[in-house]
C-alpha positions in Angstrom: -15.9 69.1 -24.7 -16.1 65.7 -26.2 -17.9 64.9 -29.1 -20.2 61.5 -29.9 -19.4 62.6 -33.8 -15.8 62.3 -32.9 -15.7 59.4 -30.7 -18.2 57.5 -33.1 -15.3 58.2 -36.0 -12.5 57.0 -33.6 -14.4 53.6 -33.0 -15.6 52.8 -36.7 -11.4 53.8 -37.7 -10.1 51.4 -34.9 -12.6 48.7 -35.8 -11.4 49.0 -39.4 -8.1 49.1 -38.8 -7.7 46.0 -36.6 -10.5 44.3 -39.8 -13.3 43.2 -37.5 -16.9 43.5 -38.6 -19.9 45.4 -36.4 -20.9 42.3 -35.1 -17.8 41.2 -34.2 -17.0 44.2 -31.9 -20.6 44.4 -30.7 -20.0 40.5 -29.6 -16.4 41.3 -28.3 -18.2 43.8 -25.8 -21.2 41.5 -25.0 -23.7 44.4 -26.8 -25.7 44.4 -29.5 -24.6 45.4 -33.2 -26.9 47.5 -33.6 -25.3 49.8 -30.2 -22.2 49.8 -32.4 -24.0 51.3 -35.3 -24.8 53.7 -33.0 -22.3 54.6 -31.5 -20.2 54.9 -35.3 -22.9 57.3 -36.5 -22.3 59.7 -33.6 -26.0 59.0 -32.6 -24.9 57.7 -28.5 -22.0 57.1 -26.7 -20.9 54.0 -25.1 -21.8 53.8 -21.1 -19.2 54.7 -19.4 -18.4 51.2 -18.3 -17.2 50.1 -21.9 -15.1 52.9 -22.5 -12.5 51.4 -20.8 -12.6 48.3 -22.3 -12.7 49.7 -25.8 -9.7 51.6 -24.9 -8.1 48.6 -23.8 -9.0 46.6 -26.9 -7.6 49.2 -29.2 -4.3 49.6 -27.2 -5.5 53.6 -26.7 -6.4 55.9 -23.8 -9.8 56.9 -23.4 -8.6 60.3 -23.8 -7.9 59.6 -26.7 -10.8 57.6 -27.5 -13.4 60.5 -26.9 -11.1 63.1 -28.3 -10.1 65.2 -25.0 -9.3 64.8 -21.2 -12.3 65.0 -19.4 -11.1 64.9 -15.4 -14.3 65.0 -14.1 -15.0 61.7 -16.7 -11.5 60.3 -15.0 -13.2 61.0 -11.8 -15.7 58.5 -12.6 -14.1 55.7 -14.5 -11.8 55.5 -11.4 -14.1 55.7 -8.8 -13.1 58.7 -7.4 -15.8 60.9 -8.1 -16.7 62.1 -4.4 -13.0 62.9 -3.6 -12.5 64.7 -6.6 -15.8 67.1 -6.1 -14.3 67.6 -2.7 -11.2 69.3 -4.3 -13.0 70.6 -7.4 -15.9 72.9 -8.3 -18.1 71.8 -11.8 -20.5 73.6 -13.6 -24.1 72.2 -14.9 -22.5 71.9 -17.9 -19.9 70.0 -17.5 -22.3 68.0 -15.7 -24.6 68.1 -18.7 -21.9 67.0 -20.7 -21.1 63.7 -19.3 -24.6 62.4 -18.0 -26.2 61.2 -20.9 -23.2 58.0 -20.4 -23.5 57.6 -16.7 -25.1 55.0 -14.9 -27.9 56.9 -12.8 -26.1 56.2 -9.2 -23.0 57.6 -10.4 -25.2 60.5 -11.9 -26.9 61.0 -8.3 -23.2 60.8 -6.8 -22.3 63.8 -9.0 -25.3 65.8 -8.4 -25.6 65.1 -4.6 -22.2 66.1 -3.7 -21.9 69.5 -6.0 -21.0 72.6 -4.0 -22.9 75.1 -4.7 -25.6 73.0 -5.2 -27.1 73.4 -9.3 -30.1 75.8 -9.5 -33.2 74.0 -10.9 -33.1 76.3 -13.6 -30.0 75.2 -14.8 -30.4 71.2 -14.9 -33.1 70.9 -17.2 -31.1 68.6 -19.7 -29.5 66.5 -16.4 -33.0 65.4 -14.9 -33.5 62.5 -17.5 -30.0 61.0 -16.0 -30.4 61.4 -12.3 -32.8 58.5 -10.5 -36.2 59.0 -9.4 -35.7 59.0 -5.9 -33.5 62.2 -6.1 -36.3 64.0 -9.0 -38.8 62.9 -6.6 -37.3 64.8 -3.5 -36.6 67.5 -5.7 -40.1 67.9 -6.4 -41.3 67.7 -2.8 -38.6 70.1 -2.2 -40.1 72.7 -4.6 -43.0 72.2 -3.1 -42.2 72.9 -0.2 -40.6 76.0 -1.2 -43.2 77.0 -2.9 -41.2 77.1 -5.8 -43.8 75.5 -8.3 -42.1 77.0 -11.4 -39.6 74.7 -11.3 -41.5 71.6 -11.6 -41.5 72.5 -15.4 -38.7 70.7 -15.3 -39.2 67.9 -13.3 -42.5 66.7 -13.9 -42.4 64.7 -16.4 -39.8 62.3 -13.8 -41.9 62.1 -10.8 -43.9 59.5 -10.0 -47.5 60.4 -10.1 -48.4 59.7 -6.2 -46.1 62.7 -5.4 -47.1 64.7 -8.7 -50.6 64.5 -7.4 -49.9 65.3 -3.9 -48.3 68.4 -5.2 -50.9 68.9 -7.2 -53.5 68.9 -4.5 -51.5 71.3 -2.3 -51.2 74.0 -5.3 -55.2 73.7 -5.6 -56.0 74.7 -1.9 -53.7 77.4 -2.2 -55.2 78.9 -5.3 -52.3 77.9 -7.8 -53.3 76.8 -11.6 -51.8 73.5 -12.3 -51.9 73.8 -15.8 -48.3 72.9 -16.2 -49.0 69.7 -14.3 -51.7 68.7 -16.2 -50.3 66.3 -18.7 -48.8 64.3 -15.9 -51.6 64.0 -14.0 -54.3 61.6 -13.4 -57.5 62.3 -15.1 -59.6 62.0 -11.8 -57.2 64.8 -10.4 -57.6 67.3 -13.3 -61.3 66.6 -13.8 -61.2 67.5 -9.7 -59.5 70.6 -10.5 -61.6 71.9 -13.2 -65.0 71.5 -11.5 -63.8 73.4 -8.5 -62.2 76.1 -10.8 -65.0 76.6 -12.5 -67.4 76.9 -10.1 -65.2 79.6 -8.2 -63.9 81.3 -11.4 -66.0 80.7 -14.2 -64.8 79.2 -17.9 -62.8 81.2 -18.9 -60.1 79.8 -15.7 -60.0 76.4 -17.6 -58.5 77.9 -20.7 -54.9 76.3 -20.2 -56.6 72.6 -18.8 -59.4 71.9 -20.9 -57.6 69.4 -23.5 -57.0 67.4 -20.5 -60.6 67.5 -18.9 -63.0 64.1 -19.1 -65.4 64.5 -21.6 -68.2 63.6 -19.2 -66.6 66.4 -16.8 -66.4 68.6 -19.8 -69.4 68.3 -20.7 -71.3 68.9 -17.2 -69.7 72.0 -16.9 -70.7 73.0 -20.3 -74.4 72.0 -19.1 -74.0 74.4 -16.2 -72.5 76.8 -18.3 -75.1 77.2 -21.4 -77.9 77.2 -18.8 -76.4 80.0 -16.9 -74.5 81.9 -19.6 -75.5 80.7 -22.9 -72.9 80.1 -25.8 -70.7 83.3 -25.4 -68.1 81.9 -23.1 -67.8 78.7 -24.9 -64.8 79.4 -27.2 -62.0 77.8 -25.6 -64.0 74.4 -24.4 -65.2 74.0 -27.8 -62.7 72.5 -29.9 -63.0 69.6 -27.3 -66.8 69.1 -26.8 -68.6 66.4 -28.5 -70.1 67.6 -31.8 -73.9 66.7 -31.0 -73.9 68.1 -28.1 -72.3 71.7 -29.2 -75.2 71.2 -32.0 -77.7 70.7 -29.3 -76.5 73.9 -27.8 -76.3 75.7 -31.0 -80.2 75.1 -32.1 -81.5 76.0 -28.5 -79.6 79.3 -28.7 -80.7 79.3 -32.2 -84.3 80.0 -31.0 -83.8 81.6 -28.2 -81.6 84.3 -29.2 -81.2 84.3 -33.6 -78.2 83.2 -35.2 -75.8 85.6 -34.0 -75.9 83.6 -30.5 -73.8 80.9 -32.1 -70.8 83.0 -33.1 -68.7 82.1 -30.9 -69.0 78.4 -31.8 -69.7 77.9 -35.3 -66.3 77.1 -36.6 -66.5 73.4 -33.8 -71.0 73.4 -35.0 -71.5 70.4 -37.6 -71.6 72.3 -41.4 -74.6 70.1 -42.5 -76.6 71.3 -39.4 -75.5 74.7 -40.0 -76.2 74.8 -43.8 -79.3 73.5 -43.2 -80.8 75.5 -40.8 -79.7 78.8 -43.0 -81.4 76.8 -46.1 -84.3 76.7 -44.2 -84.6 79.9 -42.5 -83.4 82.1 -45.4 -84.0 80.3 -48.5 -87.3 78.3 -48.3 
């Protein structure tokens, strides 16, 4: 397992030793300086194309360069990749390991030619590396699985068109798209919420609500105060408009006494609230 720590030392000790400057080396590979620095403080790696030209320039293999043989890594700088995951099995991590230095064809060439294929579960940390196009049909393949716990992974990849088509497809079938949400187009979540509401009440937009329109929001809360009153109101809230949840709060007020507003009076405006007890138990 190579390390960037490691290879970062190696570079900054071969630079030095041959007396060129940062700038110098970072020219000498057509990169910027500040990719060197980089690379020195073990903070990335060099793409997988420059590794052989560093090893080259410093008269070293890149084995040597990155601290280990990595055949899989070979595999790759020689262009042999599909032939040699025809002959050989690897494991996510040794996937993991090289990805975040691969070009994202060579990435899909890795991960489209594995046998076994990788479980979702375990590719979590290779998604950022792999292009689009494959997250994309990995997505629609979850979907069409039904196996929605494993966009967890993949959402934040896809492009929104197939997020939202996803998305629409786990709301006629009942499923909470909660996960989703952050990815999602307002319209879509706003969507989502009405029709949750209206078939299971408030308390079903616990896990969406941060994400919810205020206009939507507050429609719902309309609906909800004339039907229910304040008691349900907890978990929407910390995202309401304060003169509105005042609003609320003095209607309920006179309707039902103080004790009506408990569940919102940490979100109510303190002046209104200090007020209205100055004036109803101190005057």
């Amino acid at each position: 397992m190579f390390s960037m720590e490691y290879t970062g030392r190696k570079i900054s000790e071969l630079r030095k030793s041959r007396n060129m400057t940062q700038m110098e080396l970072a020219d000498h590979m057509n990169i910027s300086f500040q990719a060197v620095s980089n690379w020195e403080r073990g903070n990335s790696m060099p793409d997988i194309s420059k590794l052989p030209e560093l090893a080259e320039l410093f008269g070293i293999t890149i084995d040597e360069l990155i601290g280990g043989k990595l055949e899989l890594l070979d595999s790759v700088v020689s262009e042999k990749t599909v032939e040699y995951l025809q002959s050989n099995s690897i494991t996510s991590d040794e996937f993991k390991e090289i990805a975040p230095i691969l070009k994202p064809d060579q990435a899909d060439t890795i991960f489209e030619n594995v046998t076994p294929s990788f479980d979702l579960s375990e590719i979590a940390d290779i998604v950022p590396f792999i292009s689009r196009n494959i997250v994309n049909q990995l997505a629609i393949q979850c979907s069409e699985n039904g196996s929605y716990k494993d966009l967890d992974h993949l959402a934040p990849f896809v492009d929104k068109k197939i997020l939202t088509s996803i998305a629409k497809k786990m709301i006629s079938e009942g499923k909470s798209i909660a996960d989703l949400a952050l990815f999602l187009g307002r319209e879509h979540i706003d969507e989502y919420a009405m029709e949750n509401y209206q078939l299971k009440g408030l308390s079903s937009l616990d896990d969406i609500a941060p994400f919810i329109s205020k206009e939507i929001l507050h429609q719902i809360a309309e609906k909800e105060f004339a039907n229910n009153g304040l008691k349900n109101f907890e978990s929407i809230a910390p995202f309401m408009n304060t003169t509105l949840l005042n609003d609320f709060a003095q209607k309920a007020i006179q309707k039902d006494g103080i004790k009506a507003i408990s569940p919102i009076a940490p979100f109510l405006d303190k002046t209104m609230l200090s007020t209205f007890v100055k004036e109803k138990y101190l005057l």
